[in-house]
N, C-alpha and C positions, 0 to 999 in steps of 0.2 A: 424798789423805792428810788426815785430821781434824786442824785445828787448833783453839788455844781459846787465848781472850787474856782477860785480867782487866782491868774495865774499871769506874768508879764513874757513877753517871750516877743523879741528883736525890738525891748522896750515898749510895745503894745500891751495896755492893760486888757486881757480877754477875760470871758469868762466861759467857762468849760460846763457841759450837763451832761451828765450821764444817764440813760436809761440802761439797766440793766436786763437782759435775754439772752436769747440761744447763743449759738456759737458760730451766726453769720451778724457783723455787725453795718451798720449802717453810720456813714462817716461823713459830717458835713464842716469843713475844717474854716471856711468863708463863710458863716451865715450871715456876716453884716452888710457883707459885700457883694453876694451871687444873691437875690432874692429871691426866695421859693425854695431853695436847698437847705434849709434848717428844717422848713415846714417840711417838706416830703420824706426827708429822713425820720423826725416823729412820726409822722403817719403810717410810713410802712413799717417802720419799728415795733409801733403798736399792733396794727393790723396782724405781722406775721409774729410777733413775743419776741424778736429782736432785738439785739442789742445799737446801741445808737450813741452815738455821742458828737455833739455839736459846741462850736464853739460862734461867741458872738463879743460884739464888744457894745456893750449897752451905753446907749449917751452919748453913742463920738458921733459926730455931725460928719465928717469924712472918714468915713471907717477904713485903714489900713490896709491893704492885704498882701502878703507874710507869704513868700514863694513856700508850697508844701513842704519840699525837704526840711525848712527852717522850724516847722512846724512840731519837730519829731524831739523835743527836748526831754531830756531825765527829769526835769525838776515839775513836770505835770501830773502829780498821782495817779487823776484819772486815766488820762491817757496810759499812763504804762496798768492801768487794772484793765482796760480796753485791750489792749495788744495781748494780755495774757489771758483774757475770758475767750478771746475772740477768734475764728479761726481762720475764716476767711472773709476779706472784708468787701462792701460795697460804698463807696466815696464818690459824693454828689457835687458836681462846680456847674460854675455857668460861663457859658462862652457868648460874645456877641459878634460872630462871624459874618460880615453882612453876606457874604454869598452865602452861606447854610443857615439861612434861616430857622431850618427844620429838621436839620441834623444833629444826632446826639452822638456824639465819637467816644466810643467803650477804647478806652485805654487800658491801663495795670498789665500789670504780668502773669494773671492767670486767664489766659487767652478760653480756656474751655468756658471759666465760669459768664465770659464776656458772650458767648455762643448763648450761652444758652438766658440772658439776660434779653440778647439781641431777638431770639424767638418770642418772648415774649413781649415786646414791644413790637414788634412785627404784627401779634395777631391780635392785641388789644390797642393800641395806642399805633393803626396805619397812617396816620394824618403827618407821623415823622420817619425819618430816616435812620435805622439803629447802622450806624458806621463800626466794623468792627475788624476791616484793612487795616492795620495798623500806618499802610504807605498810603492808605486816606487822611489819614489822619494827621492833623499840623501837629507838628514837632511840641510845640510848646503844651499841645494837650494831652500826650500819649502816658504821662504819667509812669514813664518807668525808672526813674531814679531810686537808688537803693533806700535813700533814705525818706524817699515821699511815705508818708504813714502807711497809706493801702498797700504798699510792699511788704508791711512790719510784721503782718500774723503769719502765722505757721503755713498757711495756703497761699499768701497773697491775695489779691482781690481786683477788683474794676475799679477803674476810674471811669464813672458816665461827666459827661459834659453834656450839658442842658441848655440848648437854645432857650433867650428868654421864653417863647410862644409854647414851651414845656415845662416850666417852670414857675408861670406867673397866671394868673387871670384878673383881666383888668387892672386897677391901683394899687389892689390889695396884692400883698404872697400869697395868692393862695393856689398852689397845685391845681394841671389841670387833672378832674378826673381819671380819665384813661391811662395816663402817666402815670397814676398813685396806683392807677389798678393792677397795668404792667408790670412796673416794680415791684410789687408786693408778690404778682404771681412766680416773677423769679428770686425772688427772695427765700420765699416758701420751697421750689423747687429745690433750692441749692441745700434750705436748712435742712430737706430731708433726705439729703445725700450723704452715707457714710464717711464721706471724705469731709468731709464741712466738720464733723463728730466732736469735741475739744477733749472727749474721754480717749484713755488712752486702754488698747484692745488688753485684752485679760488672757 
């Protein structure tokens, strides 16, 4: 069942939703700000029974956006029921890089789950580039701070950064297909990896 709790954090009023699933979650910490990363995090959320949580700030004409470390506070319920259902995460932004237009650069610090995220955008969604060099990757996207959320579960997780043109289709948010498909097929991948598991071995 979807919940959502209203919560302030660097003074920003946000609002938080939670879909509840497995024990790989899907993380979209900008949804007012990166367009199409709130959507694509639902979508594959659902698609693979995923867990998901998004935050957005409804109403603000200039919506804020809150460096992720900042992100990571005690006083957000949801978020700390996320970090503890969740084992390893996948966290969606958007970059508008003019030279990589069509670059998506896998950050976090579980570099295997970034492999194998990277495979599957490779064989569904070739029209982009899954960057997963870390020394490709500009500094301020790499996502490894201790305290960026996708660091938080027990696995760690990816940080995908999303050229608009993977992100958006036309005016609307709305995810391009192959993206949603991608995602979903490493999502699925990772959820049925023993290592993703949130149970603990008997």
């Amino acid at each position: 069942m979807i919940r959502t709790e209203r919560v302030e954090i660097e003074g920003v009023p946000l609002l938080a939703t939670l879909l509840p699933g497995n024990g790989v979650g899907l993380l979209a910490l900008h949804g007012s700000n990166e367009g199409g990363t709130a959507e694509l995090a639902e979508q594959v959320a659902r698609r693979c029974r995923a867990t998901s949580l998004v935050f957005t700030q409804p109403g603000a004409r200039r919506p804020v956006h809150i460096p992720s470390p900042l992100m990571a506070v005690d006083h957000c319920a949801l978020l700390r029921e996320f970090l503890d259902a969740v084992s390893l995460t996948v966290s969606l932004h958007g970059h508008r890089r003019p030279h990589a237009p069509r670059s998506l650069f896998l950050g976090g610090r579980n570099r295997e789950a970034a492999q194998v995220l990277a495979g599957e955008l490779l064989a569904l969604a070739p029209r982009f580039r899954a960057v997963t060099d870390l020394e490709e990757v500009p500094a301020a996207l790499r996502g490894l701070h201790p305290r960026n959320p996708v660091n938080l579960t027990r696995l760690g997780g990816v940080q995908v950064e999303l050229p608009l043109l993977a992100r958006t289709t036309g005016p609307a948010d709305t995810p391009p297909q192959p993206v949603v498909d991608a995602l979903a097929a490493g999502v699925l991948r990772l959820a049925q990896s023993p290592a993703t598991s949130t149970q603990e071995p008997s």
